[in-house]
C-alpha positions as CSV (number, residue, x, y, z in Angstrom):
1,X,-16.0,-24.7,7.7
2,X,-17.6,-23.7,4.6
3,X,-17.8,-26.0,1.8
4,X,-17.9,-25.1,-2.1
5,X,-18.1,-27.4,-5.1
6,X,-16.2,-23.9,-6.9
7,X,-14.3,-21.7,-5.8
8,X,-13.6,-18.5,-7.7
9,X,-10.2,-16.5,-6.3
10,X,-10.4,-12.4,-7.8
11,X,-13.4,-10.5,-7.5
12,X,-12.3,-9.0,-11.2
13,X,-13.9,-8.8,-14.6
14,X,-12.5,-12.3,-15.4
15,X,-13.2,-14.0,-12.1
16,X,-16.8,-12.7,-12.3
17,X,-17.5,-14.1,-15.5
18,X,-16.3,-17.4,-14.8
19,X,-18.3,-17.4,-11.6
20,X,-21.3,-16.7,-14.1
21,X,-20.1,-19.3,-16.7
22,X,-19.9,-22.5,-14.2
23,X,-23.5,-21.3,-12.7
24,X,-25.0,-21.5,-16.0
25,X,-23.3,-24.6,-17.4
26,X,-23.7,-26.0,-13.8
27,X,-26.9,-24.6,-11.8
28,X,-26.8,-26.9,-9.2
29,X,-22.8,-25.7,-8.1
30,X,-22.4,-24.6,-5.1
31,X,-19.8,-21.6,-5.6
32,X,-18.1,-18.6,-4.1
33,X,-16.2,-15.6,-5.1
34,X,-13.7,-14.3,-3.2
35,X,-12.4,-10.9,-3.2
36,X,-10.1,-9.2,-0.6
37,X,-10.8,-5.5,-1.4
38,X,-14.7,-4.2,0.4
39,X,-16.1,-3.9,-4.0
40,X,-16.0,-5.2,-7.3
41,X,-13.2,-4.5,-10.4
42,X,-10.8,-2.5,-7.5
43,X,-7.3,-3.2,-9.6
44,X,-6.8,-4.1,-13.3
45,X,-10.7,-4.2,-14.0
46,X,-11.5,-0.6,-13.1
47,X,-8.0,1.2,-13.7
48,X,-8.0,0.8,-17.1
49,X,-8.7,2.6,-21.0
50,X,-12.1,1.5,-20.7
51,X,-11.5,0.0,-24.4
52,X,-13.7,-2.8,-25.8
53,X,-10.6,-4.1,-28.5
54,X,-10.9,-5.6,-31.8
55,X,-8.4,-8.2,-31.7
56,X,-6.2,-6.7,-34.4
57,X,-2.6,-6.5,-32.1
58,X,-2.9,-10.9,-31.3
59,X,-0.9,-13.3,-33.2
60,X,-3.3,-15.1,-35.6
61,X,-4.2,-18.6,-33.5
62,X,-3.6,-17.3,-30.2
63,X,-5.7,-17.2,-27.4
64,X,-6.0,-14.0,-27.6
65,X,-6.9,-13.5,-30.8
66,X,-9.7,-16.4,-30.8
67,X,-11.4,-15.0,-27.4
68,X,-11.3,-11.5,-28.2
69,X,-13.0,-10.9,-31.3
70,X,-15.7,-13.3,-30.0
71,X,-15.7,-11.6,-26.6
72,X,-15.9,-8.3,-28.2
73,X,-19.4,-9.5,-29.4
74,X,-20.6,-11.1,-26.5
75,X,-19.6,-8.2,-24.3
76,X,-22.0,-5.6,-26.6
77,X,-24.7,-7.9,-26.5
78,X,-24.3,-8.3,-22.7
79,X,-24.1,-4.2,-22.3
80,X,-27.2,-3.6,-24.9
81,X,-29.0,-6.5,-22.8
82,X,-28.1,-4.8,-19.3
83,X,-28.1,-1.2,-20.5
84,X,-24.5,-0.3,-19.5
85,X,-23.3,1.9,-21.1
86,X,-20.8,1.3,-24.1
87,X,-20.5,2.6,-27.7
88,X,-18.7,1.1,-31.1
89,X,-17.2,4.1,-31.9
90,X,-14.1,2.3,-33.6
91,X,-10.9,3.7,-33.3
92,X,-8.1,4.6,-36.0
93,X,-4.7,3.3,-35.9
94,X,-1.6,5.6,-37.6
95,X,1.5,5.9,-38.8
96,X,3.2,9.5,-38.2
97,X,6.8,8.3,-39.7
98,X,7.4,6.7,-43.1
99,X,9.4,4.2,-40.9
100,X,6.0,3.2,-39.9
101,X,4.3,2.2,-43.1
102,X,5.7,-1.5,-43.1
103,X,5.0,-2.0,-39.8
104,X,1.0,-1.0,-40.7
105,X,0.6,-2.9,-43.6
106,X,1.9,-5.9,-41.2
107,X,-1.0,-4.8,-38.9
108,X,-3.4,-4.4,-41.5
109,X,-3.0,-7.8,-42.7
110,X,-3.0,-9.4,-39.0
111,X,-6.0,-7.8,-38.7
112,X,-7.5,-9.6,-41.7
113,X,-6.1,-13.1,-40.7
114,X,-8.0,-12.2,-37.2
115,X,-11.2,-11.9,-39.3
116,X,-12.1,-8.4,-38.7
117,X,-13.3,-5.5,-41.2
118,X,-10.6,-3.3,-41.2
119,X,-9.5,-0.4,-43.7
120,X,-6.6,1.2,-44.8
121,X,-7.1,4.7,-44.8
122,X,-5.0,8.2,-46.5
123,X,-3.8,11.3,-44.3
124,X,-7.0,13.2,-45.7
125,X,-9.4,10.5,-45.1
126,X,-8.2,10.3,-41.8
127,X,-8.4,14.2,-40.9
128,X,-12.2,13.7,-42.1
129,X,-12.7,11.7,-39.0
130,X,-10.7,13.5,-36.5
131,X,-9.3,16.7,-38.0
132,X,-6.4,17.3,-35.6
133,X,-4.2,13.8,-36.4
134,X,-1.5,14.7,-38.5
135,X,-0.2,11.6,-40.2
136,X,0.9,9.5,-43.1
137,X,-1.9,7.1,-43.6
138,X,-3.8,4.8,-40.8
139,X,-5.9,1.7,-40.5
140,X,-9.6,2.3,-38.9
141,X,-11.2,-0.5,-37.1
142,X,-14.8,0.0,-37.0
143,X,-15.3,-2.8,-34.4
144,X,-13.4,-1.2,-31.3
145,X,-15.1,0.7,-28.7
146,X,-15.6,1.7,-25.1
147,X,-17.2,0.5,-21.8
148,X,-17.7,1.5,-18.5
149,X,-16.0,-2.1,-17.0
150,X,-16.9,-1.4,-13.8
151,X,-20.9,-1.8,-14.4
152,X,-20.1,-4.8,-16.5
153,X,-18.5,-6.2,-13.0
154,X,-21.1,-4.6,-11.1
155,X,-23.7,-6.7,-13.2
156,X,-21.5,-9.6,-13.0
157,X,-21.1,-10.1,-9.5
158,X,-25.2,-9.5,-9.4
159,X,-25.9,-12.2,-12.0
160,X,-23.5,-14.6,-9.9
161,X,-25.7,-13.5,-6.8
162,X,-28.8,-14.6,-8.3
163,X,-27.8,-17.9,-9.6
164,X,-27.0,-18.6,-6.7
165,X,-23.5,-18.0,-6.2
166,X,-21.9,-16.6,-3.1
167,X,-20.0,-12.9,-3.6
168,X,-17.8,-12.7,-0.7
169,X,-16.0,-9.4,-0.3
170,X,-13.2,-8.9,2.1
171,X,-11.7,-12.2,1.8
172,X,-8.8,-12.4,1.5
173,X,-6.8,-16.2,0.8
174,X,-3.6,-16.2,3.0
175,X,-2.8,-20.2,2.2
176,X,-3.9,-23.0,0.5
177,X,-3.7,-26.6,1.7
178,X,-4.4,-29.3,-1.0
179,X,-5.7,-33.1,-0.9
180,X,-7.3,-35.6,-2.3
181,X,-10.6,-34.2,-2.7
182,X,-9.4,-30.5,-4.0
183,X,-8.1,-27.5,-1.2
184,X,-8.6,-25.9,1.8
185,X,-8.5,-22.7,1.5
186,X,-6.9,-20.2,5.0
187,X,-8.8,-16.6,4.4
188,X,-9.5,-13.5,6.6
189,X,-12.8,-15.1,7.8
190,X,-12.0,-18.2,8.1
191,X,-11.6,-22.0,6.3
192,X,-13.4,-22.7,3.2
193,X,-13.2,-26.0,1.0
194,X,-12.9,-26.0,-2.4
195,X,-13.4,-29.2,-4.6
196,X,-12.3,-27.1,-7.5
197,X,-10.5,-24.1,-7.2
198,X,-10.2,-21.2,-10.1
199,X,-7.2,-18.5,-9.4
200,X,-8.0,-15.3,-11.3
201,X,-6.0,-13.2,-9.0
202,X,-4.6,-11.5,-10.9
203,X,-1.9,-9.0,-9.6
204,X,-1.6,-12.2,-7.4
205,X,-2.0,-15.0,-9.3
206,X,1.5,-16.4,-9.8
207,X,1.2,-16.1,-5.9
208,X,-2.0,-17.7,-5.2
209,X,-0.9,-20.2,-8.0
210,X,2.5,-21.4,-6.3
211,X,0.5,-21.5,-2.5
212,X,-1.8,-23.8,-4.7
213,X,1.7,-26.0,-5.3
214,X,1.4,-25.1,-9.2
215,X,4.7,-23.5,-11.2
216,X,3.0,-20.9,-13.3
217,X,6.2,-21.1,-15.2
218,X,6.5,-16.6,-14.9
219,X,6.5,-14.0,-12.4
220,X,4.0,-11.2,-12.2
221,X,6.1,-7.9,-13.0
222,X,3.9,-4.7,-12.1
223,X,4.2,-1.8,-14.7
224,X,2.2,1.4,-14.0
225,X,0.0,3.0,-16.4
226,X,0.6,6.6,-16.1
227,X,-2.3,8.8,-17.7
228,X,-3.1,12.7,-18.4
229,X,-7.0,13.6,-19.6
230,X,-7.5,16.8,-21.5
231,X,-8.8,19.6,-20.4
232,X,-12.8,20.0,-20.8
233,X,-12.7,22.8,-23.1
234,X,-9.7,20.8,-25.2
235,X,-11.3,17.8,-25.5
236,X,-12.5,18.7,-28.9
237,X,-9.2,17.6,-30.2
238,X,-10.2,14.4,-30.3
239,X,-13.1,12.2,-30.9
240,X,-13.1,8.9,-30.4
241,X,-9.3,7.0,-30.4
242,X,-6.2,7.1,-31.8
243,X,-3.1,5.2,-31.6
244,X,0.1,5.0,-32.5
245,X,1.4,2.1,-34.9
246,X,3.0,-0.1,-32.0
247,X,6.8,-0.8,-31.9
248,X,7.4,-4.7,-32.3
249,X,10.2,-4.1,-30.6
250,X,8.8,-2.8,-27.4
251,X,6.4,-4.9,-25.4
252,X,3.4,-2.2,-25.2
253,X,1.4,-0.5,-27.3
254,X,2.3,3.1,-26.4
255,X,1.1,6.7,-25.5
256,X,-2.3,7.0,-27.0
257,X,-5.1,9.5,-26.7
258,X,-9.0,7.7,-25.9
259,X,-12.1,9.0,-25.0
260,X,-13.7,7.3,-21.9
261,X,-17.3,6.6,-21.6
262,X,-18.0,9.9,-19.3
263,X,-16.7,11.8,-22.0
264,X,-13.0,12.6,-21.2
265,X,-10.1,12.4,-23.4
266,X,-7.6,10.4,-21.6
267,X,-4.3,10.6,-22.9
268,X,-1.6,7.3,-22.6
269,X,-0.7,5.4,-20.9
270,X,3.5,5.1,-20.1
271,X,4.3,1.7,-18.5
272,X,7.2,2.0,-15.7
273,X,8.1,-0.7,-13.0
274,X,6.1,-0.6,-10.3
275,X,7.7,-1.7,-7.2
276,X,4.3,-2.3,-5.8
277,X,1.9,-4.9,-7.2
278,X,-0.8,-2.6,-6.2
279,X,1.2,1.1,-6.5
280,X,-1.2,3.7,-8.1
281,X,1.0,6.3,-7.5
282,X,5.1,7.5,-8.4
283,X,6.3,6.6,-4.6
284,X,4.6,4.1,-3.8
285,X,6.8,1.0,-2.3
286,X,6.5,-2.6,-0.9
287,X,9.3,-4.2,0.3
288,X,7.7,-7.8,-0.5
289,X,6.6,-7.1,-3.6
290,X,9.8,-4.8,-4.8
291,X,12.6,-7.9,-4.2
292,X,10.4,-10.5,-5.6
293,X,11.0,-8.1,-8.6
294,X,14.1,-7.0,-8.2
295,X,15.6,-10.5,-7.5
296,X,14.3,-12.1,-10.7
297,X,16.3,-12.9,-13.3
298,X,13.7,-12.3,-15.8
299,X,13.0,-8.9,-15.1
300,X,16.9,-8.2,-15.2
301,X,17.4,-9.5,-18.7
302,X,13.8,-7.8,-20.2
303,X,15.8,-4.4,-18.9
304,X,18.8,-5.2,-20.7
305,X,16.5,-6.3,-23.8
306,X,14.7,-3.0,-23.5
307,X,16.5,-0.5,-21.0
308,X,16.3,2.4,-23.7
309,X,12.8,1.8,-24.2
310,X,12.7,2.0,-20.5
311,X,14.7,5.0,-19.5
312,X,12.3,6.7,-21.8
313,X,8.9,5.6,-20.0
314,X,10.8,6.9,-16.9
315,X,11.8,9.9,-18.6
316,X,7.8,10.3,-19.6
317,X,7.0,9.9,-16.2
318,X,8.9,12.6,-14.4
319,X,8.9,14.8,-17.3
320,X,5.5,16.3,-18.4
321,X,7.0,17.9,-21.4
322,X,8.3,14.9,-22.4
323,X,4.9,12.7,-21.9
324,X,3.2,16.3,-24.2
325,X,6.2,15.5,-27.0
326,X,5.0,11.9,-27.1
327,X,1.8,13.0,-27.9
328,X,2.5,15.7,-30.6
329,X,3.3,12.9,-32.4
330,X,0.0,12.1,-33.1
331,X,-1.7,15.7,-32.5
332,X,0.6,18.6,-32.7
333,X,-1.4,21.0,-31.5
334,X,-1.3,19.8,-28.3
335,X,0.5,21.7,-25.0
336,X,1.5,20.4,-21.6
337,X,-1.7,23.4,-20.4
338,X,-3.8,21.6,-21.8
339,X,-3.4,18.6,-19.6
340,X,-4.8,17.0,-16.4
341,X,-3.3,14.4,-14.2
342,X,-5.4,11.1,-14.7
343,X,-5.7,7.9,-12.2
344,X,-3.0,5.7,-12.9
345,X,-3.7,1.9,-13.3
346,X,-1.2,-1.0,-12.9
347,X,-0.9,-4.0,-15.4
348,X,0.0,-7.7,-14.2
349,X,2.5,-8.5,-17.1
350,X,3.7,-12.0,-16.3
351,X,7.7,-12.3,-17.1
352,X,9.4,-15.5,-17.8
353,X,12.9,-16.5,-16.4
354,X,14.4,-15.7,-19.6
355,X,13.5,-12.0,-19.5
356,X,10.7,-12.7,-22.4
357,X,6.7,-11.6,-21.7
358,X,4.4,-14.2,-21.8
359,X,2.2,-12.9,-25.2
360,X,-0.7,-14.4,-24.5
361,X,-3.4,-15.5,-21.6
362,X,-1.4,-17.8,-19.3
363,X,-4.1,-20.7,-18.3
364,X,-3.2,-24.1,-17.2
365,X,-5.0,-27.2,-15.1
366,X,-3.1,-28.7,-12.0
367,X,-5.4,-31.4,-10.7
368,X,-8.7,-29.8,-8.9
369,X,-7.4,-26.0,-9.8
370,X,-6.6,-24.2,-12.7
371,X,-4.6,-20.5,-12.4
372,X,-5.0,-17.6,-14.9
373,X,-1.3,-16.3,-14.1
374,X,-1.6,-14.0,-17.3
375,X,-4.5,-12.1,-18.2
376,X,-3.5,-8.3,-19.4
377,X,-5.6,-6.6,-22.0
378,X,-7.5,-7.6,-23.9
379,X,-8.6,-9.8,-21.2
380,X,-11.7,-7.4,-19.7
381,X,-12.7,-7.6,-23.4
382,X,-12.6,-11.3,-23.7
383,X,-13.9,-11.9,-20.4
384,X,-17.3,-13.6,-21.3
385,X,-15.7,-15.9,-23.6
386,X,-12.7,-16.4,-21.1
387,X,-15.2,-17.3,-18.4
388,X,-17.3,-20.1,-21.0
389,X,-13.7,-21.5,-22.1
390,X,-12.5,-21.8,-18.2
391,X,-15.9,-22.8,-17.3
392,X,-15.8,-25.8,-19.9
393,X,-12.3,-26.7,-18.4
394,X,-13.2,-26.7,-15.3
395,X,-15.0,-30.1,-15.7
396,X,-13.1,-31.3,-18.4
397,X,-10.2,-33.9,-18.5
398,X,-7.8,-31.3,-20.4
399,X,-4.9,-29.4,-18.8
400,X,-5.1,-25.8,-20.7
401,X,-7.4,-24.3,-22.9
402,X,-4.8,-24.2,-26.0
């Protein structure tokens, strides 16, 4: 049986850091990763925007908002150190309905209590910077950009590597056994022994947490990302990203138009149920996975909280002229020819009983192991300074990182 002083559960963004974290607080550790999938960043990690955020959407105080803006920094720093490629090309946030203008002023002044530079900005200032917005006014925040994620695991799971942790792809954890002296962990090649264990499984880790013995206190809920990219020859409609001013009403931050590090404009996302943890595409089904949702409680009353909201994300889904009206919103020129299907990504959105989403990251200590059970953007963002903060707890007599 192999024996571990750490043991790291998600070969993600977040789980890689950590791993890097606990080898440089701790060189002497003896630590694995475990990832089921054959690579690095397969889920969440590498099917996302690609967006380095601000913190300017996180209550003031939260976790969120105290890891990401500091994670945001760290994460530049790491790309300019590594060479992987990024840019801080800041992105502009606006309102297209007077309706909106309360609800940006609100923003704007989050944004301040978050400590970043923001500014308020007119229609005409705004069309200076990307000249086919049509809008009311908007807030730019200089400090967001993009990133190719991937790499960033890439290097990651290479730094672990050479500190001397162990990356071990295609493991996958099938049951845990705990005892006195931490857990035993029942994978696809075989036992391994943990002292401490870290879950950052995340599509899985209310799973991996309850094998573990903990109550995570939520469910994962699956919601699918569903994305168009512009053509090439459209992309000159936009040039770096724009977003609507979210609803407060309605858990995401909707349809949105962002250009990726290779250059494309991709356009999005929606956010429908998934009835498969891991289901990239409209049919895709698990019968586990699909009753563990469909029998919870929670996930009934968030439907009845937000089913209009809902039934329009479905509607966006099947309907590409009604994903394209979404978008004139924010650039009216723009026609259903002059868009691509884009991969899809799924988000592990952690529901509590009462039908309400967990806000923020979802971290807590149960003896020998602590579980990330909600890590959703802007967790890739924040991962350095998710992995130091877990890292410190991992060897400290506190229960959560609040």
């Amino acid at each position: 049986m192999l024996r571990f002083d750490c043991v790291v559960i998600g070969g993600g963004i977040v789980g890689l850091a950590v791993a890097k974290a606990i080898l440089e607080t701790r060189p002497a550790a003896r630590l694995a990763v475990l990832e089921k999938e054959d690579g690095w960043a397969r889920h969440q990690s590498g099917r996302n925007s690609g967006v380095l955020h601000s913190g300017i959407y996180y209550q003031p105080g939260s976790l969120k908002a105290k890891l990401c803006r500091e994670g945001n920094r760290q994460l530049v720093a790491f790309c300019k150190n590594y060479d992987i490629r990024h840019e801080v090309c800041g992105k502009l946030i606006v309102a297209t309905d007077q309706s909106e203008i309360p609800r940006m002023e609100h923003l704007y002044q989050r944004g301040i209590a978050n400590g970043l530079v923001v500014k308020k900005m007119s229609a005409g200032e705004i069309r200076e910077i990307e000249p086919h917005v049509r809008c009311l006014g908007g807030i730019q925040v200089p400090s967001t950009g993009i990133v190719d994620f991937t790499a960033v695991c890439q290097k990651l799971a290479e730094l672990v590597k050479k500190a001397g942790g162990e990356p071990m792809l295609k493991t996958e954890v099938v049951r845990i056994r705990t005892n006195g002296s931490g857990s035993i962990l029942e994978t696809s090649q075989g036992e391994i022994e943990a002292i401490r264990l870290i879950n950052c499984a995340g599509l899985h880790s209310d799973r991996m947490a309850r094998l573990a013995g903990a109550d995570p206190g939520a469910r994962i809920v699956p919601f699918r990302g569903e994305y168009y990219e512009l053509k090439p020859e459209r992309r000159f409609f936009v040039r770096n990203l724009i977003y609507p001013v979210p609803d407060p009403t309605f858990p995401f931050l909707g349809v949105h138009f962002t250009r990726m590090i290779d250059g494309s404009i991709h356009a999005g996302p929606n956010a429908v149920l998934s009835l498969k943890r891991e289901g990239y595409h409209r049919m895709s089904f698990d019968l586990r996975d699909s009753m563990e949702t469909l029998s919870y409680s929670g996930f009934w009353r968030l439907a009845a909280r937000h089913g209009r909201a809902g039934l329009e994300e479905i509607q966006r889904s099947f309907s590409k002229a009604a994903f394209t009206e979404s978008l004139r919103r924010l650039i009216p020129e723009i026609g259903q020819d002059d868009l691509l299907p884009a991969a899809p990504g799924v988000r592990a959105q952690a529901l509590r009983p009462d039908g309400s989403m967990v806000d923020d990251f979802l971290v807590s200590k149960v003896a020998s192991a602590i579980h990330v059970c909600n890590a959703p953007s802007p967790a890739a963002t924040a991962s350095l300074e998710i992995g130091r903060a877990i890292a410190k707890l991992v060897y400290s007599d506190s229960s959560s990182l609040n």
